[in-house]
MARZAMI-247685 format. One line per field, with one value per residue: residue in one letter; x, y, z of N, C-alpha, C in turn. Coordinates in nm, 3 decimals, decimal comma. Layout:
type a|...
nu X|...
nv Y|...
nw Z|...
cau X|...
cav Y|...
caw Z|...
cu X|...
cv Y|...
cw Z|...
***
This chain:
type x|x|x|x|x|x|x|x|x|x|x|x|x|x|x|x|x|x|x|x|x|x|x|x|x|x|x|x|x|x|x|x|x|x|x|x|x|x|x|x|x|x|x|x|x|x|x|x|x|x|x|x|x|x|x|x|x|x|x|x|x|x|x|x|x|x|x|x|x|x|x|x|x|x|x|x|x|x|x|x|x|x|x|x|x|x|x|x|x|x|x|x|x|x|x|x|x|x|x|x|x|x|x|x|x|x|x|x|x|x|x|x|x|x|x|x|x|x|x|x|x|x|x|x|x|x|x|x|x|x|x|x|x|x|x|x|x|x|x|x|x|x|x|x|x|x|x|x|x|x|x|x|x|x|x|x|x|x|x|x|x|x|x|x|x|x|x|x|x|x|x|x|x|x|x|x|x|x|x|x|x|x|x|x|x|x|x|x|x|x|x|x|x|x|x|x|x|x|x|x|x|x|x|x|x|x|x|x|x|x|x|x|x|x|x|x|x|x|x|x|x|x|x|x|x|x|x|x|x|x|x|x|x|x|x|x|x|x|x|x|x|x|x|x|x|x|x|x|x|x|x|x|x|x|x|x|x|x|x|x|x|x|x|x|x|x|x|x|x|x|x|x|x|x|x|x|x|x|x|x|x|x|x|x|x|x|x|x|x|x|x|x|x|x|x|x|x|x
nu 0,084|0,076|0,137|0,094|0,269|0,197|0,379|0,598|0,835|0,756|0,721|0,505|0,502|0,762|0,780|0,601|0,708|0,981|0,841|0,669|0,831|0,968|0,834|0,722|0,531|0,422|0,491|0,591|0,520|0,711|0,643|0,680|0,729|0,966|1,345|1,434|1,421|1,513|1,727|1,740|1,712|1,679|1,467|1,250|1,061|1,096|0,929|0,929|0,641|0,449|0,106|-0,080|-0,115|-0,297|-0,273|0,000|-0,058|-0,225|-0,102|0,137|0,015|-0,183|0,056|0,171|0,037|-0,094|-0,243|-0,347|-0,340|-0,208|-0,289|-0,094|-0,006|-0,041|-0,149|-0,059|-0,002|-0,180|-0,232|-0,137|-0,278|-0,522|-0,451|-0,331|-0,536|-0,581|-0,377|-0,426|-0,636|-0,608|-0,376|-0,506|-0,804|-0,812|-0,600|-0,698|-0,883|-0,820|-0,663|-0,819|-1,035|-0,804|-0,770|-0,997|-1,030|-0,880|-0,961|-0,875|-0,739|-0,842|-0,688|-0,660|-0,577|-0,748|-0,853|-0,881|-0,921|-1,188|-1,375|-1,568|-1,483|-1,646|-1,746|-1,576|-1,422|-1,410|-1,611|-1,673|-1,879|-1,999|-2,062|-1,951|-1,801|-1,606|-1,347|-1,167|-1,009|-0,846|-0,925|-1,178|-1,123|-1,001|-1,232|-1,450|-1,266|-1,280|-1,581|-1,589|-1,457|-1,647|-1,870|-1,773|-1,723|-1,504|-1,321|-1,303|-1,092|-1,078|-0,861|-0,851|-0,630|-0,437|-0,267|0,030|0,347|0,744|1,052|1,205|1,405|1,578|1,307|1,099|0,932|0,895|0,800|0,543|0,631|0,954|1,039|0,931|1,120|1,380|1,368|1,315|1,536|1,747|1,647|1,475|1,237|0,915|0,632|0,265|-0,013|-0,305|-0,567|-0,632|-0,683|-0,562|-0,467|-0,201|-0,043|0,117|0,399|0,443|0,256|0,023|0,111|0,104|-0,140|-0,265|-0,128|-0,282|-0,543|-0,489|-0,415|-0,672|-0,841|-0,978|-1,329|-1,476|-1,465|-1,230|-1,132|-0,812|-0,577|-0,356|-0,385|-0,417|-0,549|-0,454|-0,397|-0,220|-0,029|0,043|0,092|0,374|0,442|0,507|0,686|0,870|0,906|0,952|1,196|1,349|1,394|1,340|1,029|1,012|1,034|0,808|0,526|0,171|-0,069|-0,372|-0,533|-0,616|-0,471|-0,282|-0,363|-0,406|-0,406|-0,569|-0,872|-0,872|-1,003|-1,121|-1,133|-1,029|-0,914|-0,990|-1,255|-1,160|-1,252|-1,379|-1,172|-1,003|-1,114|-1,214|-0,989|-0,787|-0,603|-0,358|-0,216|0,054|0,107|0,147|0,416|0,484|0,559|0,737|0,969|1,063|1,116|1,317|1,478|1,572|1,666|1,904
nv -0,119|0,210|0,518|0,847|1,095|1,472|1,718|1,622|1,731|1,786|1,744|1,471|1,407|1,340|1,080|0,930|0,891|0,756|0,516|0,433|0,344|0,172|-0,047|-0,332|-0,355|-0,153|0,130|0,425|0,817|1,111|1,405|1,733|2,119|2,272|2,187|1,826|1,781|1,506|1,316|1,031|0,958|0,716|0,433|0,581|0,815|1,148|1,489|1,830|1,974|2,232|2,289|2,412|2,495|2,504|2,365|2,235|1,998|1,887|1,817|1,657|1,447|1,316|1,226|1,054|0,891|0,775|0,523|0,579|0,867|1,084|1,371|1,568|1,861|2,140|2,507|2,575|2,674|2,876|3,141|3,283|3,204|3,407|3,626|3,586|3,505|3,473|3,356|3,123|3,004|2,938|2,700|2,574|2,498|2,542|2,394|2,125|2,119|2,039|1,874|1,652|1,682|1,598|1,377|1,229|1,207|0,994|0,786|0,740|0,713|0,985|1,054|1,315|1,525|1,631|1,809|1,924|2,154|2,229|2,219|2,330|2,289|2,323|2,059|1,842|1,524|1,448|1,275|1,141|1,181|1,430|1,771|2,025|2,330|2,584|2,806|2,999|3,104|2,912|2,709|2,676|2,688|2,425|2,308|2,376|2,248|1,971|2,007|2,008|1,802|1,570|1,664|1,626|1,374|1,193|0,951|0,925|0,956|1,122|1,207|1,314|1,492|1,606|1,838|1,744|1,576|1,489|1,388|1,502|1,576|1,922|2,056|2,289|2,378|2,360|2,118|2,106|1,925|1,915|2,152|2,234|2,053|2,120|2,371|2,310|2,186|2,436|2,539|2,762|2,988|2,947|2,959|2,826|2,775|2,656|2,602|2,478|2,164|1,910|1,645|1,510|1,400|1,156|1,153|0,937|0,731|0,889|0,840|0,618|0,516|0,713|0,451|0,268|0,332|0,395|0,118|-0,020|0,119|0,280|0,451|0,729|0,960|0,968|0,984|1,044|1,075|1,114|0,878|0,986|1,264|1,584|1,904|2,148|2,245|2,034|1,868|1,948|1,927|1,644|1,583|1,727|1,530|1,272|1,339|1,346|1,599|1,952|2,164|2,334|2,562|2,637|2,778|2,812|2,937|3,168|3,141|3,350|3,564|3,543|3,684|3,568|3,616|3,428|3,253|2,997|2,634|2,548|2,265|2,001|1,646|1,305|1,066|0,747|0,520|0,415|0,412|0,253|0,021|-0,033|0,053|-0,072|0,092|0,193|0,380|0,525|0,504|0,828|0,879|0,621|0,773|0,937|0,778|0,659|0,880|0,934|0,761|0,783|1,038|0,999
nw 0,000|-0,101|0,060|0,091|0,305|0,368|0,513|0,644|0,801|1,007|1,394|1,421|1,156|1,088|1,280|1,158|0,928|1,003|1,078|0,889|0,689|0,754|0,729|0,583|0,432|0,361|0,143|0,132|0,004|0,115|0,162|0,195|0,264|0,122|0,168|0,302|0,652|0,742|0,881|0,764|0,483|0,343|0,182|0,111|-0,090|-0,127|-0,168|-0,227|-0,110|-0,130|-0,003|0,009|-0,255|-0,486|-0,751|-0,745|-0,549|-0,683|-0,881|-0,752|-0,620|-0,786|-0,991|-0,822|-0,741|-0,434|-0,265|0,027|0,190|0,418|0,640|0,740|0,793|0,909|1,049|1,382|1,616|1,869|1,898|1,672|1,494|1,525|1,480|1,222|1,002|0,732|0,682|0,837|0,717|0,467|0,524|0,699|0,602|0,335|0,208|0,319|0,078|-0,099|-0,111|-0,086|-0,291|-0,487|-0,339|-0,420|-0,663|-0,760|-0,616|-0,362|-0,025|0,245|0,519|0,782|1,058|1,331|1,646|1,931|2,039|1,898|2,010|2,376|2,610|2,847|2,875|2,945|2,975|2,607|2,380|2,000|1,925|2,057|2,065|1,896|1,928|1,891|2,038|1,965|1,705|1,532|1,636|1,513|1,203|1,197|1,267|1,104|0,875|0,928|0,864|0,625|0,510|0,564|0,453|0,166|-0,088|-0,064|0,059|0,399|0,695|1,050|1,299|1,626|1,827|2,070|2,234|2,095|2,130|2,197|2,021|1,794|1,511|1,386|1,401|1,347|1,545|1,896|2,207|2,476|2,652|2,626|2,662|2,890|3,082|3,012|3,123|3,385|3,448|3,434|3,649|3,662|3,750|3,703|3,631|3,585|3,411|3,593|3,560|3,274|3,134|2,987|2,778|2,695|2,389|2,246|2,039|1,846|1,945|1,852|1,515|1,553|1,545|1,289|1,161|1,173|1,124|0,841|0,710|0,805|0,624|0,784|0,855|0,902|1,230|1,483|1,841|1,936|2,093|2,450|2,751|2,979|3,165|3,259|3,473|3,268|3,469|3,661|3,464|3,405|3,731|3,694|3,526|3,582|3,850|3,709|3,622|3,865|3,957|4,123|4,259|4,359|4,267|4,079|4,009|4,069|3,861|3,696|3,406|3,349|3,371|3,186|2,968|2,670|2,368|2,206|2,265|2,494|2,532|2,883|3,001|2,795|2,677|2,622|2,498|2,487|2,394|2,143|1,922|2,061|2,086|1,786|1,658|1,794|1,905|2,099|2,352|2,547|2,902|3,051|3,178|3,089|2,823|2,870|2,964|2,709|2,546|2,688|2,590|2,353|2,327|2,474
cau 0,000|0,169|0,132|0,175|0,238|0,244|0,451|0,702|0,965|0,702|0,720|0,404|0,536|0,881|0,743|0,555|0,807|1,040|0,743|0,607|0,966|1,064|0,703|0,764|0,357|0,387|0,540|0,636|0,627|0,682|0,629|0,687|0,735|1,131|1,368|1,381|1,532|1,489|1,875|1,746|1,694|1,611|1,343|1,145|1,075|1,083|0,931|0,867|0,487|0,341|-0,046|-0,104|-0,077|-0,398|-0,200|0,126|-0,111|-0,316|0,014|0,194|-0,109|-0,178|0,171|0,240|-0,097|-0,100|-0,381|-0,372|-0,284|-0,213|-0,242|-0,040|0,029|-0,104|-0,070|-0,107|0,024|-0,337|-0,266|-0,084|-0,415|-0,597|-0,368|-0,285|-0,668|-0,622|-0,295|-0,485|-0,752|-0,512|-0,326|-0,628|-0,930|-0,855|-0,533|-0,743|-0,993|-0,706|-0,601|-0,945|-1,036|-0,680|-0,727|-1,101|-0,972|-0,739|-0,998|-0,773|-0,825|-0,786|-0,648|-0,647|-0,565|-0,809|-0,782|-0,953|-0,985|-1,313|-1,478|-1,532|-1,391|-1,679|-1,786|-1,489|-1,334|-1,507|-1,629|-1,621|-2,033|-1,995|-2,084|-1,826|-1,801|-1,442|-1,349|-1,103|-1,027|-0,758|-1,069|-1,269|-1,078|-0,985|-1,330|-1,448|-1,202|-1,383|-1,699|-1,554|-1,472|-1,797|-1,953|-1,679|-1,761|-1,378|-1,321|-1,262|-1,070|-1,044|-0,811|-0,845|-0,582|-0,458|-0,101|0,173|0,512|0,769|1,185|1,219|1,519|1,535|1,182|1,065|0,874|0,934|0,693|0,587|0,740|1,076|0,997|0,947|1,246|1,472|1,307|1,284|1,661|1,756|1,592|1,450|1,106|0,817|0,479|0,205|-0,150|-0,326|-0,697|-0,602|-0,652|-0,529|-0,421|-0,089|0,008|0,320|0,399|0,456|0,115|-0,087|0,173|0,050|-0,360|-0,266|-0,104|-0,383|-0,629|-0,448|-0,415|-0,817|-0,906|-1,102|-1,355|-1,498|-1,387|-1,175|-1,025|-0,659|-0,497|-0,299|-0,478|-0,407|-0,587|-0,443|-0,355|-0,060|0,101|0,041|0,211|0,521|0,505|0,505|0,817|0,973|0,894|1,031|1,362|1,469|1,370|1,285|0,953|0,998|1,042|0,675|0,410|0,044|-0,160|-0,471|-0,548|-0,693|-0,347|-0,162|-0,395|-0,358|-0,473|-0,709|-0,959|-0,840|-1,104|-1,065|-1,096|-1,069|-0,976|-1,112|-1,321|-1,090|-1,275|-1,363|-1,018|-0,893|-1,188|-1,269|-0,886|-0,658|-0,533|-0,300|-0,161|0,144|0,042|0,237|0,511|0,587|0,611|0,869|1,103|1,029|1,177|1,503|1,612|1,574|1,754|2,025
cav 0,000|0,358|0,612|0,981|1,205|1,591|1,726|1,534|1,772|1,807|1,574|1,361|1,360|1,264|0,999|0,838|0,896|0,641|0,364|0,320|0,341|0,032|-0,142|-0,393|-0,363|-0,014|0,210|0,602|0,921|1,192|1,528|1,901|2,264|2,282|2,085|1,706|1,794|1,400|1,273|0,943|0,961|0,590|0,344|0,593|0,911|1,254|1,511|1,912|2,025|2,336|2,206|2,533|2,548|2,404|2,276|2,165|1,920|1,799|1,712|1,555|1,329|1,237|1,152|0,947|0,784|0,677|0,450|0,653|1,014|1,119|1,511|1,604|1,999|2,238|2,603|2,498|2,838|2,908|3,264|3,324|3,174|3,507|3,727|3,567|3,439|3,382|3,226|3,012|2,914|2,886|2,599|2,452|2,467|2,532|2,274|1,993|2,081|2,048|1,763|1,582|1,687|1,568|1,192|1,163|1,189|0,881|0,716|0,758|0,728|1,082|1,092|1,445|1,568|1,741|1,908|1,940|2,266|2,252|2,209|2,444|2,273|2,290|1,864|1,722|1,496|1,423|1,168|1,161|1,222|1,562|1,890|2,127|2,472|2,647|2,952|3,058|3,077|2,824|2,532|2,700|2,661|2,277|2,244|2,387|2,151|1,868|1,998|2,059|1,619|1,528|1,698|1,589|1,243|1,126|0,837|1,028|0,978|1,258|1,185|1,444|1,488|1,679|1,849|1,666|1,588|1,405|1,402|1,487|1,684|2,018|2,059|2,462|2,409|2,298|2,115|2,173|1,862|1,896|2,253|2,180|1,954|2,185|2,491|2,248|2,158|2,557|2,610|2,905|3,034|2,897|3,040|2,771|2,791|2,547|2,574|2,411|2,034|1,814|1,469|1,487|1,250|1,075|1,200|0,795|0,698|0,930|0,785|0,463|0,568|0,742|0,398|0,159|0,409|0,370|0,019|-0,097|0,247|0,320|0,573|0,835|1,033|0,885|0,992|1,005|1,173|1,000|0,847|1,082|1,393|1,673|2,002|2,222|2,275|1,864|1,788|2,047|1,828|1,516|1,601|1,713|1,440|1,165|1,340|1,425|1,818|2,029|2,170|2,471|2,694|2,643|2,859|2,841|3,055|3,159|3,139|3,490|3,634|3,537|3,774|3,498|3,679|3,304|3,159|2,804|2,538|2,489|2,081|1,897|1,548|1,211|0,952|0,670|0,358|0,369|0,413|0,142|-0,107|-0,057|0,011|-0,119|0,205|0,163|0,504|0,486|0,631|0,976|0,850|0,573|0,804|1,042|0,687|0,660|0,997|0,915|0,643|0,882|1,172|0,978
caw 0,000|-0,084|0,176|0,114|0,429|0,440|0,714|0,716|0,849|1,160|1,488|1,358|1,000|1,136|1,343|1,043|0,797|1,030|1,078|0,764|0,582|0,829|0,746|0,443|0,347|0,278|0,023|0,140|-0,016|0,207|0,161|0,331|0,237|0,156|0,169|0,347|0,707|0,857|0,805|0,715|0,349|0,221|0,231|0,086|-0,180|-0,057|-0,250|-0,157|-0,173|-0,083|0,031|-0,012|-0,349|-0,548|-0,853|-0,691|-0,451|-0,776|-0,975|-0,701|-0,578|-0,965|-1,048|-0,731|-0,701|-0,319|-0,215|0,127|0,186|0,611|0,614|0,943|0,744|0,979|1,131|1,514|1,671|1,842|1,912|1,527|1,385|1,517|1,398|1,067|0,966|0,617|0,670|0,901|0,638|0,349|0,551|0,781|0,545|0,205|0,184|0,286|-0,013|-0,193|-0,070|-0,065|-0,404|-0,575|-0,347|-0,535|-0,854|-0,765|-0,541|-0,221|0,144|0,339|0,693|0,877|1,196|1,398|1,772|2,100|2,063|1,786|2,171|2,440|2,727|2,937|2,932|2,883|2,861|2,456|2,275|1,871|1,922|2,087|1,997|1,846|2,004|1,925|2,106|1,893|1,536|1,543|1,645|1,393|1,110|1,250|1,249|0,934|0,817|0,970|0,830|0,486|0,480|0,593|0,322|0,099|-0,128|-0,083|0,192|0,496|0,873|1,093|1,405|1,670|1,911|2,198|2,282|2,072|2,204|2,166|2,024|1,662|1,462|1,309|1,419|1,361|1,662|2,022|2,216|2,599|2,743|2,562|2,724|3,080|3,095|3,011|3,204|3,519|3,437|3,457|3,782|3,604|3,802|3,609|3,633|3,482|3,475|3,700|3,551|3,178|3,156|2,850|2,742|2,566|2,332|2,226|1,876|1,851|1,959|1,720|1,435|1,551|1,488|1,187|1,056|1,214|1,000|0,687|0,688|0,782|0,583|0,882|0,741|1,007|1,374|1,626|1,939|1,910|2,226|2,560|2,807|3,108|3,164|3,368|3,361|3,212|3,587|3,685|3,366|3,420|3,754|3,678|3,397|3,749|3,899|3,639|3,622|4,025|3,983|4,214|4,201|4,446|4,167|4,015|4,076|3,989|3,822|3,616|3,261|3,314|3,382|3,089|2,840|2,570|2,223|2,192|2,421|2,535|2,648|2,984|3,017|2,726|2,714|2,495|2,553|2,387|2,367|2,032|1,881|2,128|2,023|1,644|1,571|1,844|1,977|2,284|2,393|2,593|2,943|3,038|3,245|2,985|2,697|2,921|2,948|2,582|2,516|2,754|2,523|2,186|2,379|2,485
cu 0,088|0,064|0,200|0,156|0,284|0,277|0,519|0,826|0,904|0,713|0,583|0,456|0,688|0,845|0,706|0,630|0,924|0,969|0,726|0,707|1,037|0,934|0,733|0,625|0,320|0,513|0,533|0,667|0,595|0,705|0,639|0,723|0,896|1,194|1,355|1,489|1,528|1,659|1,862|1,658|1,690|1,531|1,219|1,177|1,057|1,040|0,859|0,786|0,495|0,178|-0,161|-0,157|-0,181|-0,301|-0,107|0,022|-0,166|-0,220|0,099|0,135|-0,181|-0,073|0,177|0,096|-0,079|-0,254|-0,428|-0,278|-0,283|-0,177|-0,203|0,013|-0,065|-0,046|-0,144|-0,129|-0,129|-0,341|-0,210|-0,220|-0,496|-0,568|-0,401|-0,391|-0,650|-0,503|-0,327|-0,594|-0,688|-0,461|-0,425|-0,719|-0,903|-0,709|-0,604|-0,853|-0,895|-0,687|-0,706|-0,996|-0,951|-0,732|-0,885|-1,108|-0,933|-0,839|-0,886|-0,863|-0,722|-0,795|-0,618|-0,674|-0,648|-0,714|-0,885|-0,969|-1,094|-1,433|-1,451|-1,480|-1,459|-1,733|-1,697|-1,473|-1,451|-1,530|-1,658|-1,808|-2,074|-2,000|-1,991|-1,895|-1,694|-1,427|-1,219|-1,107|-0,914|-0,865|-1,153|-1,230|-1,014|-1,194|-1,443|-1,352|-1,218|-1,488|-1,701|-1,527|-1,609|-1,884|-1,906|-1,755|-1,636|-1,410|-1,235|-1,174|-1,040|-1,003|-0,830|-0,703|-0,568|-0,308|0,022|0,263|0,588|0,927|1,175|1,378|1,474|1,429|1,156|1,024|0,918|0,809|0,674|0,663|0,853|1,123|1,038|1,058|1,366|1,462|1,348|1,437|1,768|1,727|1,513|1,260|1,002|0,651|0,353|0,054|-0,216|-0,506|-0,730|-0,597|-0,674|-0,522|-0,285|-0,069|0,150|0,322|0,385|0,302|0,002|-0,021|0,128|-0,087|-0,369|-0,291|-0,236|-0,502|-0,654|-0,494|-0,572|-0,876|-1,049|-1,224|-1,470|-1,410|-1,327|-1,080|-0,852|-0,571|-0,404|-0,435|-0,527|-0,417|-0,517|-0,419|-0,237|0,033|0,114|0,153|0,401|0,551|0,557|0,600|0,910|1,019|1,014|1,153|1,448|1,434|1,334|1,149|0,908|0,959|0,885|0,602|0,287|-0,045|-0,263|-0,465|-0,576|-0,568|-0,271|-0,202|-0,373|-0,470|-0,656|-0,754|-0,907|-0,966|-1,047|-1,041|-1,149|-1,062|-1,017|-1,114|-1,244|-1,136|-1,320|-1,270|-0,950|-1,004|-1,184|-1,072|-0,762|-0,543|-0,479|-0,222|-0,086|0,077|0,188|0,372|0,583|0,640|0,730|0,955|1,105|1,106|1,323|1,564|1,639|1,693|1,866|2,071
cv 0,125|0,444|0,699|1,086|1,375|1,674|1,665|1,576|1,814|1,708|1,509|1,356|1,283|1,096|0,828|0,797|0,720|0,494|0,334|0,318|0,174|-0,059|-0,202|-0,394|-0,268|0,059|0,372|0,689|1,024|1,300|1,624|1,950|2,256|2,190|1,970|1,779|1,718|1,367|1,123|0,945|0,856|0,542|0,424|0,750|1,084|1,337|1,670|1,958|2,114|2,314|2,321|2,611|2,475|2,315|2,209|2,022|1,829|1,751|1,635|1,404|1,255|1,175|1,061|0,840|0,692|0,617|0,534|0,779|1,084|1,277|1,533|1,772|2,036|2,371|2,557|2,625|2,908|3,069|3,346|3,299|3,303|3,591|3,736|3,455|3,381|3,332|3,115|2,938|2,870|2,716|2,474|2,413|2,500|2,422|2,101|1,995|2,040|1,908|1,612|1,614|1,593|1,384|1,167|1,124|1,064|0,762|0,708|0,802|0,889|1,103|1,240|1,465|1,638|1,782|1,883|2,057|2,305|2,282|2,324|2,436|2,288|2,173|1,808|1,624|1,422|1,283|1,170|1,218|1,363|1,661|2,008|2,236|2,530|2,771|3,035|3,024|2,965|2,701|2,551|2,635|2,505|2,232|2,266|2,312|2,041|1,846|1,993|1,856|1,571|1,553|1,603|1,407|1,156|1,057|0,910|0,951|1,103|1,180|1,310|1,412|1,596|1,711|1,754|1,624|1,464|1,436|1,398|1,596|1,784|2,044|2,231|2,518|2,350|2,227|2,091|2,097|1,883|2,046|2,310|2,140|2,038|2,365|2,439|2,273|2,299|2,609|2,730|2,911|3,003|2,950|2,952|2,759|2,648|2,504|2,510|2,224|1,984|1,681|1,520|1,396|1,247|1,109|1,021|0,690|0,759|0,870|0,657|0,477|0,590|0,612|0,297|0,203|0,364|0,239|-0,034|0,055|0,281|0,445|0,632|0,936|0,936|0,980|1,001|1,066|1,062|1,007|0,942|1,183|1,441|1,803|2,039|2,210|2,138|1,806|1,856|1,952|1,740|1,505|1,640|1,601|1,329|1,243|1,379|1,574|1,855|2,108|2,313|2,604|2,768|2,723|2,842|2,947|3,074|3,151|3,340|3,593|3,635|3,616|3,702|3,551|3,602|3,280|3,046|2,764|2,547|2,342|2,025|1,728|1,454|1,114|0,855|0,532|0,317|0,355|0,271|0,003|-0,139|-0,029|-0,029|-0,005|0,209|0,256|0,445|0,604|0,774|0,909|0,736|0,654|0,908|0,915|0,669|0,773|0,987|0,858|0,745|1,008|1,109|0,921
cw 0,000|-0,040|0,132|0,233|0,388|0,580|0,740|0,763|1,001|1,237|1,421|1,227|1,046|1,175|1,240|0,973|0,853|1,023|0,963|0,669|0,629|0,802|0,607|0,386|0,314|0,225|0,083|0,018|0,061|0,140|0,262|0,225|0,231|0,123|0,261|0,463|0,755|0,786|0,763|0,599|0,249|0,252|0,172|-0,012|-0,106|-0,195|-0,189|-0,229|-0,052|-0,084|0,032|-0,148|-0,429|-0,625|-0,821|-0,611|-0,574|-0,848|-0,908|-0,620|-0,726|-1,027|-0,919|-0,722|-0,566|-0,314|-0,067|0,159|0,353|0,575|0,738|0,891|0,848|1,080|1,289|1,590|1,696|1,820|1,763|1,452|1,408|1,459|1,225|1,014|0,831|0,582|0,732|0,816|0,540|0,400|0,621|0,708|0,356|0,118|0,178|0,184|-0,116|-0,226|-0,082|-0,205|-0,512|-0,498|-0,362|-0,634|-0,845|-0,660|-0,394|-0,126|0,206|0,461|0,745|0,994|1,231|1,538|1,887|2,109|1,978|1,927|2,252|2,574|2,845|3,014|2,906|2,988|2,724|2,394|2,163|1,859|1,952|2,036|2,002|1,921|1,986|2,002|2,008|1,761|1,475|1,548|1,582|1,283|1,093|1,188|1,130|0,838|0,787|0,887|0,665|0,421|0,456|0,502|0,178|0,027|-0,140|0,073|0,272|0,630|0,941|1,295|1,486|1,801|2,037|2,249|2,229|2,094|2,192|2,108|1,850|1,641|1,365|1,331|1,439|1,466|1,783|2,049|2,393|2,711|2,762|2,682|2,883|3,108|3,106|3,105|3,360|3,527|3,447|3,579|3,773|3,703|3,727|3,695|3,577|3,502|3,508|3,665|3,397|3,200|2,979|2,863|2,651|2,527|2,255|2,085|1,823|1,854|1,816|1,577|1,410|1,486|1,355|1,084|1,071|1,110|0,896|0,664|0,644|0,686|0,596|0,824|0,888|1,111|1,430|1,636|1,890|2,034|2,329|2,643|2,961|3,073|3,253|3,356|3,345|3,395|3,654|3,551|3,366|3,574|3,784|3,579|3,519|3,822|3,841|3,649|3,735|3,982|4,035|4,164|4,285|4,373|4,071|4,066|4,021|3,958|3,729|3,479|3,234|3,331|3,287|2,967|2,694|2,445|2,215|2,251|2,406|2,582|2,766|3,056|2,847|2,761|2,620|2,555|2,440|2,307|2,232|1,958|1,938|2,083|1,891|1,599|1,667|1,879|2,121|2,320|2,520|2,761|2,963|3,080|3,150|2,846|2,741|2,930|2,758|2,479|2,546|2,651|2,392|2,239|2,397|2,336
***
């Protein structure tokens, strides 16, 4: 089965790019914006797309003809998505028409990432049945994304997740474990708000969902997140915790103090059991995916 991923110079495109290059039942080509920055460069085709770009998306999904297409492209940056709106629709909502258009033509299965933030964070934790609510324009444009499949007559999945993380290279972005760790490891005064609750997940885990997807070319929502809820200043620590750090230095504090451009939910959260029944989804819990990380770092 050939598998094309966009994003593959992001942690979830990274992630993939290694699994299904080491999987002998599937076929890679990876894609990103640029050039290739993973340093392992065989096992599979690299090739740079702008997802952005109507025509570039329709000639490189026509010449390669994958059977399944994983879109992991996305602007994440919640408080840049207010700012920079129709760079936020260009990349969130009018790439995957792009993208969903070009794998009809070809009969192809399309995988896309959703979020936890399409919700408003006051029932969580969610189940794939739940009623959207975004508060910002960042879970809008996620979820006009959503709504833009659903309509759509191409064979759909839509993973949602929840806080990323995880050990990649060259990566444009950071992510808040990697974060913490090294903040904790500084002694530096940390400030974190205490009324935020998530699920992070293992860049590794959602990689896994993605491929479980592909394979049965699962066709609807599912869950995709870790299994442990808590919030932002529990997870800063419990990243203390696992590595001997002191935790004197922490302080808690509101959401309403930090003036953040975007509204955040305040509990998200996913209800997992469909993901873990209908496709065998086994999320690593928190504390194993921080030993999980040790061995990659060292």
């Amino acid at each position: 089965m050939k598998v094309l991923i966009t994003g593959s110079n992001g942690l979830l495109g990274q992630k993939l790019l290694h699994k299904i290059r080491e999987d002998d039942t599937l076929e890679l080509v990876a894609t990103s914006i640029g050039v290739n920055r993973v340093s392992q460069k065989t096992g599979y085709k690299y090739i740079s797309l702008d997802v952005t770009n109507k025509r570039e998306v329709e000639r490189v999904i026509l010449a390669q003809k994958p059977h399944v297409v994983i879109n992991t492209a996305a602007m994440t940056n919640v408080d840049l998505c207010e700012d920079k709106r129709s760079e936020c629709d260009s990349l969130n909502i009018n790439a995957v028409k792009y993208l969903a258009n070009s794998c009809k033509k070809i009969d192809a299965h399309l995988i896309h990432i959703s979020t936890d933030f399409i919700f408003d964070g006051e029932n969580g934790p969610y189940s794939e049945d739940d009623e959207p609510n975004p508060l910002s324009y960042y879970g809008l444009s996620k979820l006009k994304s959503e709504q833009l499949l659903q309509a759509h007559s191409v064979n759909w999945t839509i993973l949602r997740t929840i806080i990323v993380f995880g050990v990649g290279e060259s990566l444009s972005k950071g992510n808040i474990v990697l974060w913490a760790k090294d903040a904790l490891a500084k002694g530096d005064s940390l400030s974190i708000i205490d009324d935020q609750f998530r699920a992070p997940t293992l860049a590794e885990d959602l990689a896994d969902i993605c491929i479980l997807a592909a394979k049965k070319k699962a066709l609807g929502i599912f869950n995709a997140s870790g299994k442990d809820i808590m919030s932002i200043y529990e997870l800063v620590e419990r990243v203390a915790k696992h590595y001997g750090m002191s935790t004197d230095n922490l302080n808690k504090i509101n959401t309403s103090t930090l003036n953040q451009k975007a509204v955040r939910p305040p509990k998200t959260g996913f209800i997992l059991d469909k993901s873990i029944n209908e496709l065998g989804y086994k999320p690593h819990s928190f504390e194993e995916s921080l030993a999980l990380m040790d061995e990659q770092i060292k």
